[in-house]
C-alpha positions in Angstrom: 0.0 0.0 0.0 2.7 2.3 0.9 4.6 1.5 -2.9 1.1 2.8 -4.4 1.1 5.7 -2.4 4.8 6.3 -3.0 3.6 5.7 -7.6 0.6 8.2 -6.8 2.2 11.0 -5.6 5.5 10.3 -8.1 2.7 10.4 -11.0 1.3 13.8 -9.3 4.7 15.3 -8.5 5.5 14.5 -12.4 3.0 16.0 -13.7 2.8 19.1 -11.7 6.8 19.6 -13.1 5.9 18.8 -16.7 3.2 21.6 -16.5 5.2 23.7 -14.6 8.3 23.7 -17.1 6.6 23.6 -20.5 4.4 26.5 -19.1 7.4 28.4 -18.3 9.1 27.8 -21.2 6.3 28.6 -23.4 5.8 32.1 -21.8 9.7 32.7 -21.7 9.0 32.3 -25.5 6.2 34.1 -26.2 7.7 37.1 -24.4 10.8 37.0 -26.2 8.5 37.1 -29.3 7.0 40.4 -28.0 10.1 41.7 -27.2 12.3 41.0 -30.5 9.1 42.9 -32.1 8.5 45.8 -29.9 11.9 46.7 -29.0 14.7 46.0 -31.7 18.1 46.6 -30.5 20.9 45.0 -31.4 22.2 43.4 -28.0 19.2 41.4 -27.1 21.5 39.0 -25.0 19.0 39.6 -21.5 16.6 37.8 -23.2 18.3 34.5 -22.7 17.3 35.4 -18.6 13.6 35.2 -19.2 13.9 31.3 -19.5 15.4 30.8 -15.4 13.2 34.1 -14.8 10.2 32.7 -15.4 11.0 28.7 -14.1 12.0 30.6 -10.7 9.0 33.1 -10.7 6.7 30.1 -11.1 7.9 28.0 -8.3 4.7 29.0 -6.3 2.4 27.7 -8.9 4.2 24.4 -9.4 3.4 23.8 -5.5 -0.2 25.1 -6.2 -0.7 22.8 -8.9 1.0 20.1 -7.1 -1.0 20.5 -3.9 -4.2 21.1 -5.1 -4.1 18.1 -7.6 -3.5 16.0 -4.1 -6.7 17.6 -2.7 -8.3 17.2 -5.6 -7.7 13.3 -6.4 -8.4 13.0 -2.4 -12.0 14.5 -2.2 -13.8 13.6 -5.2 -14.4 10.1 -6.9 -15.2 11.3 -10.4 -13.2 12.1 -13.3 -15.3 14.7 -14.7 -15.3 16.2 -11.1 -11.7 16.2 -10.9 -11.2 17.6 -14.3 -13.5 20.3 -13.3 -11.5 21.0 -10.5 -8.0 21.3 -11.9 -9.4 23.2 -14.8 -10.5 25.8 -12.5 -7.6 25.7 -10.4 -5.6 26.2 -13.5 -8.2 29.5 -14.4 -7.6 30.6 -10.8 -3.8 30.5 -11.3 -3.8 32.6 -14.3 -6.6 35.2 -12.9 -4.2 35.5 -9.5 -1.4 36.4 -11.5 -3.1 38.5 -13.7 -4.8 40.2 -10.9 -1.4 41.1 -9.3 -0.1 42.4 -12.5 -3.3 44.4 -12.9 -2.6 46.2 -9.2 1.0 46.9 -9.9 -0.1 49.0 -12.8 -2.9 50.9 -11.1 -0.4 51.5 -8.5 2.2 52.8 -10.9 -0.2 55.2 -12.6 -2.6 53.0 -15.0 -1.6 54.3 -18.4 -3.7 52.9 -21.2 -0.4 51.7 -23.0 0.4 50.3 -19.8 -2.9 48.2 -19.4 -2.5 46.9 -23.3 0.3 45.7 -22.1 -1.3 43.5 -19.0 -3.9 42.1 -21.8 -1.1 41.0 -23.8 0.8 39.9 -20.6 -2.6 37.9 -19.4 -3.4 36.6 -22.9 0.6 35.6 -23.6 0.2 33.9 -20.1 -3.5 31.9 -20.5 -1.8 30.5 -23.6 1.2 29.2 -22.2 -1.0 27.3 -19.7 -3.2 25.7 -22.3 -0.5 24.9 -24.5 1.6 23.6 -21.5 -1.6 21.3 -19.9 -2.3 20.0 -23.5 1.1 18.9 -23.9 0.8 17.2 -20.2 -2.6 16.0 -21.4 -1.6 12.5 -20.9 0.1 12.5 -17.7 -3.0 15.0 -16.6 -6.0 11.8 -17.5 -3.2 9.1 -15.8 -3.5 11.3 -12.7 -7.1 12.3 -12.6 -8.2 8.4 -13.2 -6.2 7.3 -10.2 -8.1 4.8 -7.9 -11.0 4.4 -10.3 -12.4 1.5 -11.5 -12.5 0.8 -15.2 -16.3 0.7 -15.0 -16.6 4.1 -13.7 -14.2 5.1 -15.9 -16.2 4.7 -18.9 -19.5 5.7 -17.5 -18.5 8.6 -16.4 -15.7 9.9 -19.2 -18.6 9.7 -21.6 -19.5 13.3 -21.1 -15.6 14.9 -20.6 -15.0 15.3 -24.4 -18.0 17.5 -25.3 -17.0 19.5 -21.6 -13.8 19.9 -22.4 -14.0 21.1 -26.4 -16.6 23.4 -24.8 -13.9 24.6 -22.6 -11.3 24.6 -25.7 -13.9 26.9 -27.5 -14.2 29.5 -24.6 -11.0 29.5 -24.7 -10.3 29.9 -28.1 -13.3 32.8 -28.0 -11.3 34.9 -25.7 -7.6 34.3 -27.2 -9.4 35.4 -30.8 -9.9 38.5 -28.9 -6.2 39.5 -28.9 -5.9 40.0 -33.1 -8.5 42.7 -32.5 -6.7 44.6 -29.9 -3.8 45.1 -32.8 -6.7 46.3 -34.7 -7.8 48.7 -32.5 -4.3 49.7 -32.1 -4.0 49.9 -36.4 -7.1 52.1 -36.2 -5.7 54.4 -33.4 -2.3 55.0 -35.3 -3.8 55.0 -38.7 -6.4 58.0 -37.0 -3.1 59.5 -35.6 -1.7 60.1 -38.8 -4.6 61.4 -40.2 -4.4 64.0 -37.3 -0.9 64.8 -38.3 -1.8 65.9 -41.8 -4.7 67.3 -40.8 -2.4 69.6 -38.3 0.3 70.0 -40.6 -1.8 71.3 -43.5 -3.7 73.5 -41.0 -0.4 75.4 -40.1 0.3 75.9 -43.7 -3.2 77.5 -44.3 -4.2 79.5 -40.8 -5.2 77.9 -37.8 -8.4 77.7 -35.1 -9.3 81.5 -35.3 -10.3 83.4 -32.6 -11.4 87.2 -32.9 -12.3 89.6 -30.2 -13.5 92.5 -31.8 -12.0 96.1 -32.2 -11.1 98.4 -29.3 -9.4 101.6 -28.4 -6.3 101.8 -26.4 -6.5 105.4 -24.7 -3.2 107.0 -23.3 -3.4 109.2 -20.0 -0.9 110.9 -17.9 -1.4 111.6 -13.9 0.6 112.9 -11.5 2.7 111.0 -9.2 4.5 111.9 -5.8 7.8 109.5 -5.5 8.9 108.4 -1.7 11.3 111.5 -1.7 8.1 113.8 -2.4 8.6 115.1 -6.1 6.2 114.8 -8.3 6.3 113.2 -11.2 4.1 112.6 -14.3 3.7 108.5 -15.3 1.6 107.2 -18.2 -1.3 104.7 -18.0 -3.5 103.1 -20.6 -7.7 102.8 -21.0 -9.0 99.9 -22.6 -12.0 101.3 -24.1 -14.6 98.5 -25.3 -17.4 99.0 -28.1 -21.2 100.1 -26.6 -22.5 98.8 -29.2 -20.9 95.4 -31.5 -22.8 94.0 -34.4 -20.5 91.2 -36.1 -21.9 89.1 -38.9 -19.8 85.8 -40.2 -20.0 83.6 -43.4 -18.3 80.7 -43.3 -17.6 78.8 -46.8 -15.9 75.6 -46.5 -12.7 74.3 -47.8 -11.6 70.2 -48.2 -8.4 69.8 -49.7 -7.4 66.5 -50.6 -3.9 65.5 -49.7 -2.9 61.7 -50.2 -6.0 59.5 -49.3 -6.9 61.7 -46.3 -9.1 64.9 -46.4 -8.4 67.9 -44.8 -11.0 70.5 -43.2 -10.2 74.1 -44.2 -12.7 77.4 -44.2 -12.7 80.6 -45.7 -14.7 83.6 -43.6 -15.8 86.7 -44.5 -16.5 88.7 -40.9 -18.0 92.1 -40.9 -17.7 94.3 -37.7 -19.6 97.4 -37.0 -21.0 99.6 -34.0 -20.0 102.5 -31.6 -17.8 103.5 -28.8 -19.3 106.0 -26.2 -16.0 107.0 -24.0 -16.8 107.9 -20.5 -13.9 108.8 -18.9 -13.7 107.9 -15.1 -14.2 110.9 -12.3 -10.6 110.4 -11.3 -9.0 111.0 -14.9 -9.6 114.5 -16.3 -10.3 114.9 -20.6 -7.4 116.9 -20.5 -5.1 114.0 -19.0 -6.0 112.2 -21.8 -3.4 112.2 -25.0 -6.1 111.6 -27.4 -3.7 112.5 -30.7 -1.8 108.7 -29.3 -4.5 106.6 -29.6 -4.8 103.6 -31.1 -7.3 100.7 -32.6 -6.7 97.1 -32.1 -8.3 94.1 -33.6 -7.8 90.7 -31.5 -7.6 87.5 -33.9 -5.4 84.3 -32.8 -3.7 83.2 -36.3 -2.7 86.5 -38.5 -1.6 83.9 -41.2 -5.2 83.7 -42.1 -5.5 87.2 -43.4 -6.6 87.4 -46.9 -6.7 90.5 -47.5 -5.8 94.4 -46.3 -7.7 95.6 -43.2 -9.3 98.8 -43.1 -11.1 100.1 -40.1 -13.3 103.1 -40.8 -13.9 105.2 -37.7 -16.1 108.3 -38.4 -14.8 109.6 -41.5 -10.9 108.0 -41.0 -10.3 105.2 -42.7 -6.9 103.3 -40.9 -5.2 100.5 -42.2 -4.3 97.8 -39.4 -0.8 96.5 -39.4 0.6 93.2 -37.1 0.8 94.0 -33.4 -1.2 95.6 -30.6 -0.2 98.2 -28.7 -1.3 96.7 -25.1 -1.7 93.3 -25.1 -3.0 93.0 -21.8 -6.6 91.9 -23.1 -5.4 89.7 -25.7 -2.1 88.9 -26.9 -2.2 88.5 -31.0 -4.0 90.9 -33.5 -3.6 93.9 -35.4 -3.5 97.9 -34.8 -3.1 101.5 -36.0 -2.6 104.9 -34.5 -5.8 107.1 -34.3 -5.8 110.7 -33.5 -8.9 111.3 -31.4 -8.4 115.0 -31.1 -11.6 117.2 -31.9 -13.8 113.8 -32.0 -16.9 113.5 -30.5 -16.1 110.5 -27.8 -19.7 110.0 -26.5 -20.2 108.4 -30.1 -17.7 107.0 -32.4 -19.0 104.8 -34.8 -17.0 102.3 -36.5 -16.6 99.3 -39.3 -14.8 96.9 -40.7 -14.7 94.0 -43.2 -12.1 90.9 -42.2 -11.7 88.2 -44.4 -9.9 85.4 -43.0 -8.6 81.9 -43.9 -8.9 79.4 -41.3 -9.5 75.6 -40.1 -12.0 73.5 -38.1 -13.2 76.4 -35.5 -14.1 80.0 -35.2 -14.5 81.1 -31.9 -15.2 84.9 -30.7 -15.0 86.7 -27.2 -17.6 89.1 -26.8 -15.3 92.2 -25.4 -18.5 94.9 -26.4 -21.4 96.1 -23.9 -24.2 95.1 -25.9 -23.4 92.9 -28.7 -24.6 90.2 -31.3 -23.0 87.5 -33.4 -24.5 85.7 -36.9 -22.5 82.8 -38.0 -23.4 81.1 -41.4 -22.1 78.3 -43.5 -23.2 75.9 -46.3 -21.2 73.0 -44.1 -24.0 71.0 -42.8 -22.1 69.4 -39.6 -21.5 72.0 -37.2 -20.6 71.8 -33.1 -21.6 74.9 -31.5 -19.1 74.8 -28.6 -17.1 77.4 -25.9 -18.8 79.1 -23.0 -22.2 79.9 -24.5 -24.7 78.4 -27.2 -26.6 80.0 -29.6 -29.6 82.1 -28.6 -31.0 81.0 -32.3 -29.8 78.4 -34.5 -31.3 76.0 -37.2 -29.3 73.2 -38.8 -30.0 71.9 -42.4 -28.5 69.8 -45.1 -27.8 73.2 -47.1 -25.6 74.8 -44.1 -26.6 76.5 -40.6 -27.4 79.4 -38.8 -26.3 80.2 -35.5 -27.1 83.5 -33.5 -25.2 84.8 -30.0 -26.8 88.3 -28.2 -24.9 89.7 -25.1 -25.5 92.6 -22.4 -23.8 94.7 -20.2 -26.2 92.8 -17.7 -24.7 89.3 -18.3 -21.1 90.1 -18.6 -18.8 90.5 -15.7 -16.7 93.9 -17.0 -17.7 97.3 -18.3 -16.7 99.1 -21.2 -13.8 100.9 -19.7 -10.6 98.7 -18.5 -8.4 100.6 -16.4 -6.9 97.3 -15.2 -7.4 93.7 -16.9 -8.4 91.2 -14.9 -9.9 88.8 -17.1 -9.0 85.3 -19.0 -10.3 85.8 -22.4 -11.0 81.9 -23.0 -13.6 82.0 -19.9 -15.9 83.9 -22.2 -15.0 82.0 -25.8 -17.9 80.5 -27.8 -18.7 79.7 -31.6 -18.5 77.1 -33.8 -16.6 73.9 -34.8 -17.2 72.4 -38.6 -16.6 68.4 -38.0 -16.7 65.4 -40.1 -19.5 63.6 -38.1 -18.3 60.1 -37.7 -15.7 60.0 -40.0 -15.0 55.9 -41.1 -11.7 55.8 -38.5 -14.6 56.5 -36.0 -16.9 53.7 -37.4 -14.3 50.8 -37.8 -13.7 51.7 -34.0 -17.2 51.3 -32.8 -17.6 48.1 -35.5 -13.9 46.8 -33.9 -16.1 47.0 -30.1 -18.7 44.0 -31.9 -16.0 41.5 -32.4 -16.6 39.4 -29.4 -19.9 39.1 -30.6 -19.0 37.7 -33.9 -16.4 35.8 -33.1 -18.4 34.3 -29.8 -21.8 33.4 -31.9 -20.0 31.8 -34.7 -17.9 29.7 -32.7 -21.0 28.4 -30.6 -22.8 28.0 -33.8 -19.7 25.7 -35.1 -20.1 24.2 -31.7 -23.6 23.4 -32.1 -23.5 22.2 -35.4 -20.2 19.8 -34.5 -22.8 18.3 -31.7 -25.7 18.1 -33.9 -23.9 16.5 -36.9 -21.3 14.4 -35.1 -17.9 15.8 -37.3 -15.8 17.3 -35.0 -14.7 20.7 -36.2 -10.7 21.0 -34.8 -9.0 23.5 -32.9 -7.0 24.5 -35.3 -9.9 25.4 -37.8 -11.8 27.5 -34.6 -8.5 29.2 -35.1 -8.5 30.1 -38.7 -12.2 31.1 -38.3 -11.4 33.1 -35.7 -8.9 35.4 -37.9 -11.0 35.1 -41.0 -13.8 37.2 -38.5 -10.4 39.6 -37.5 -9.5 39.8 -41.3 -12.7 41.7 -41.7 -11.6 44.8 -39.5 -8.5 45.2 -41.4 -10.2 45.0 -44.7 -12.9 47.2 -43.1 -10.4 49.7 -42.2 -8.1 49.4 -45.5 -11.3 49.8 -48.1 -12.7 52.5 -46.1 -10.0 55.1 -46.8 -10.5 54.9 -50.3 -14.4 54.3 -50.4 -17.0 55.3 -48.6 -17.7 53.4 -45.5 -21.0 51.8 -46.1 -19.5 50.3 -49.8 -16.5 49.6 -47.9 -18.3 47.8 -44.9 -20.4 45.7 -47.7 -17.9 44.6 -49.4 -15.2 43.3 -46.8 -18.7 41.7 -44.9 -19.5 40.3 -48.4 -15.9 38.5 -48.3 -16.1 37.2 -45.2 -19.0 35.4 -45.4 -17.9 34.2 -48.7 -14.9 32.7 -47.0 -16.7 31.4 -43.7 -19.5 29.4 -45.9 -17.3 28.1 -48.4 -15.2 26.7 -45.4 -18.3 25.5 -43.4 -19.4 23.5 -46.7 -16.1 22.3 -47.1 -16.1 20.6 -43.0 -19.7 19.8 -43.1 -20.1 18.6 -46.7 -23.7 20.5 -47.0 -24.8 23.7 -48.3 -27.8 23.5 -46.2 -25.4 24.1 -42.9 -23.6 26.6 -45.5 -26.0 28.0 -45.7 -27.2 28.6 -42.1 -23.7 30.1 -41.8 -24.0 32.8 -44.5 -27.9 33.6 -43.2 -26.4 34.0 -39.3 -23.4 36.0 -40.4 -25.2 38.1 -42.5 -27.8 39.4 -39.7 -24.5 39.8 -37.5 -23.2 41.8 -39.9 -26.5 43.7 -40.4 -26.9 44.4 -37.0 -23.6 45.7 -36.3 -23.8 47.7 -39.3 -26.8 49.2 -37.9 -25.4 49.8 -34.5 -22.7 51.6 -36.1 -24.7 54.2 -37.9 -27.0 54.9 -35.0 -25.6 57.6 -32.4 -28.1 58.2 -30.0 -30.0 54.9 -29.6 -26.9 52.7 -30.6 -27.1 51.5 -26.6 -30.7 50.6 -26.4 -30.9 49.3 -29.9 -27.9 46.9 -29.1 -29.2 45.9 -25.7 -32.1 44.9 -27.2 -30.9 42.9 -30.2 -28.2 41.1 -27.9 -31.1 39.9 -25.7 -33.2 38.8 -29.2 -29.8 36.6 -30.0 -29.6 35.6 -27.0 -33.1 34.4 -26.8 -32.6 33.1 -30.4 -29.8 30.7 -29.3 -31.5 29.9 -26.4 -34.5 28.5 -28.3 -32.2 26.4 -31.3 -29.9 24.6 -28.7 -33.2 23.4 -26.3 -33.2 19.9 -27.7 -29.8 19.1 -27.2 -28.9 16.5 -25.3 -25.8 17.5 -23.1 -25.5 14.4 -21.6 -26.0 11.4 -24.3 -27.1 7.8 -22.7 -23.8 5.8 -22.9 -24.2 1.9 -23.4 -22.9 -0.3 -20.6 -21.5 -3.1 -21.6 -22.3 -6.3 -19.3 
């Protein structure tokens, strides 16, 4: 009895090693895999430590597996009990491990590229123990069967293959999930560089364009007594802001087409008119005032833009603006000339101005005026009317929108005279944005969020069909399914930059299930199950289409439909028998 004893726990002590090396070694691989391809260097001679690295850090698992196969082979008589068992104490392995890796990044900051990395880390390390325990497959049944009689052993085995290929295929579900994290990662650097020409054409034409209106810049003098009691005379600066601001905007769109991406320009053509009423404060006197120094300033962010000369008419003067302001404490960019006030009336001086101006994406204004309103219109049909306030009016059409602002002296927190600037001038920004409404980068992201539905419904229905018709579908073949579902992302993503995205969606879906029930027919020798393929697939890809086009209601749409399929799948697999008689021999 002892020699047994002594053979069982050799046989368990066995096969915990075997798992516990291959494992190792397998992961040791698979990260020097990752490594070679994410960072090339030309001594790569640390990578030969992974291998005693990763035998060493696994020690604890080799006496989990070791001790908890004693346990289990101690409490429980059947084999598909005990293969339970030691397949979840296998899953509880991995998920401790990945937990702790999961903490030491959230404790070192949590940076996205940092949690790809656990995924990969977690996926790399699931695969090395299913690739390790089917290689110890063997030694794994000689161990689990210990003790049990060979009648039990067939009764009860009967059931183990369909529970385990289930297994294999939840498996396989979730490591098919790993092709379409590269493919979200394609998506995000392909998007990036779209960005990059979008910002480097951008700089070349005039950027974002922010305008804050004219104003006067009013020079005063006031005495001054020094510590040592002589007086002196020191010069200060008014900030005189419009009483009145009426500015009207047209907007005409420009796309320029550089390479296969498409670039978001505009053209503007901004009128400015109204009045100043100068009311000098009690403390500075009229006389005080240099009025022959004045000057006029127009605030815009991006003088690049400029299309033409700018001419401010301010009662009968007509001043050209040149570059610069001459106090840039209200903003800090824009354009200004010297005005000689003297013999003007200041309780009213009217003034306009026509800008015309080259820009991209957004034109915001600041409403630096007592009492003013703003009239934006384009032909673009796809505007975003962002910043610090919304439009009091606005209607959006196929053939372009309109967009009105109205401000008061009542609603804004500063008067029309500045003697000291205490303001940011972004706090009071608004206007408009022209965007691309879900441009196909944006769609092939949301469609890439799907993929564990397509890839999880058509393995089960393989699944299904492998139970129903009795010809096992192999591992192997899960696989190649598995990236002929990923394949359509990629050829989603590669079409769609040279074709619309709805032709380009059709026709990689069109492909794939081309490929899928050509493959299935090819297994299953019947275009009938072909067929139920193609008519699955297609729905799937119907759905997700339609999921993808809908904004608002995508959530409750897709809720909904998930708990149709779900319902659906329910109601074909009810008559399976998942647990078939087995005939005892006597």
């Amino acid at each position: 009895m002892q020699s047994a004893l002594n053979n069982k726990f050799s046989a368990l002590a066995l096969m915990a090693i075997y798992i516990w090396i291959r494992t190792a070694l397998i992961f040791a691989l698979l990260l020097m895999v990752g490594f070679l391809l994410l960072l090339p260097e030309d001594d790569m001679n640390w990578l030969l430590a992974l291998v005693p690295g990763c035998l060493i850090a696994s020690i604890p698992s080799l006496v989990v597996v070791f001790v908890g196969t004693v346990i289990i082979t101690r409490t429980m008589d059947q084999y598909p009990r005990r293969l339970k068992s030691f397949l979840l104490l296998l899953a509880g392995i991995v998920l401790i491990h990945s937990a702790g890796m999961a903490l030491l990044i959230f404790f070192l900051g949590g940076r996205p590229e940092e949690w790809q990395l656990w995924m990969a880390l977690t996926a790399a390390l699931l695969l090395s123990v299913i690739l390790g325990s089917y290689l110890t497959r063997k030694r794994i049944y000689h161990v689990l069967i210990l003790n049990q009689s060979y009648q039990s052993i067939m009764e009860q085995q009967t059931n183990s293959p369909i529970l385990f290929k289930g297994i294999i295929t939840g498996v396989l579900i979730l490591l098919m999930m790993i092709p379409t994290l590269f493919i979200s990662s394609l998506v995000q650097e392909r998007k990036a560089r779209q960005r990059e020409i979008v910002e480097e054409d951008s700089k070349r034409w005039a950027g974002a364009q922010e305008l804050s209106g004219i104003f006067l810049v009013l020079p005063y003098e006031q005495p001054f007594k020094d510590e040592k009691g002589k007086e002196t005379m020191i010069r200060k600066e008014l900030l005189v802001l419009p009483e009145d601001l009426t500015v009207g905007s047209t907007m005409e769109p420009v796309v320029r087409t550089r390479s296969i991406y498409k670039v978001l320009l505009y053209r503007t053509d901004t009128k400015f008119s109204g009045h100043f009423a100068i009311q000098l404060p009690k403390e500075i006197l009229p006389e005080q005032v240099i009025w022959k120094d004045a000057s006029i300033n127009l605030g815009l962010s991006d003088i690049k833009g400029i299309e033409e000369k700018v001419v401010v008419k301010l009662d009968a003067q007509e001043l050209e603006l040149s570059p610069g302001l001459s106090n840039k404490e209200l903003v800090k960019t824009g354009l200004s000339a010297p005005v000689d006030l003297t013999g003007l009336n200041p309780a009213k001086l009217s003034f306009s101005t026509q800008l015309k101006l080259r820009g991209s994406e957004q034109l915001h204004f600041i409403p630096l005026a007592g009492n003013s309103t703003y009239d934006v219109q384009s032909t673009w049909h796809s505007p975003s009317f962002d910043g610090t306030s919304l439009p009091a009016k606005h209607t959006v059409q196929d053939s372009g929108f309109t967009a009105s602002w109205s401000f008061s002296k009542a609603n804004l927190p500063f008067g029309t005279i500045l003697r000291e600037v205490d303001l940011n001038e972004t706090d009071f920004s608004f206007g408009v944005s022209m965007i691309q409404p879900a441009d196909h980068y944006a769609k092939t992201e949301r469609s890439v969020k799907y993929a564990i539905l397509f890839i999880g419904l058509t393995f089960s229905l393989f699944f299904v069909i492998e139970l129903m018709q009795k010809k096992p579908v192999h591992p192997v073949q899960y696989v190649l399914i598995g990236i002929a579902l990923s394949v359509f992302y990629t050829l989603l993503l590669s079409v769609s930059e040279f074709l619309p995205f709805d032709s380009a969606y059709g026709i990689a879906a069109i492909a794939t299930i081309l490929l899928i029930t050509l493959y299935a027919n090819a297994h299953f020798k019947s275009w009938k199950t072909a067929s139920l393929f193609a008519l699955v697939l297609s729905c799937l890809y119907l759905f997700a289409f339609i999921l993808v086009r809908l904004e608002d209601t995508a959530l409750l749409v897709g809720s909904i439909g998930l708990f149709l399929i779900l319902a659906l799948v329910m109601y074909g697999t009810r008559k399976i028998n998942w647990y078939p008689a087995v005939p005892v021999s006597s």
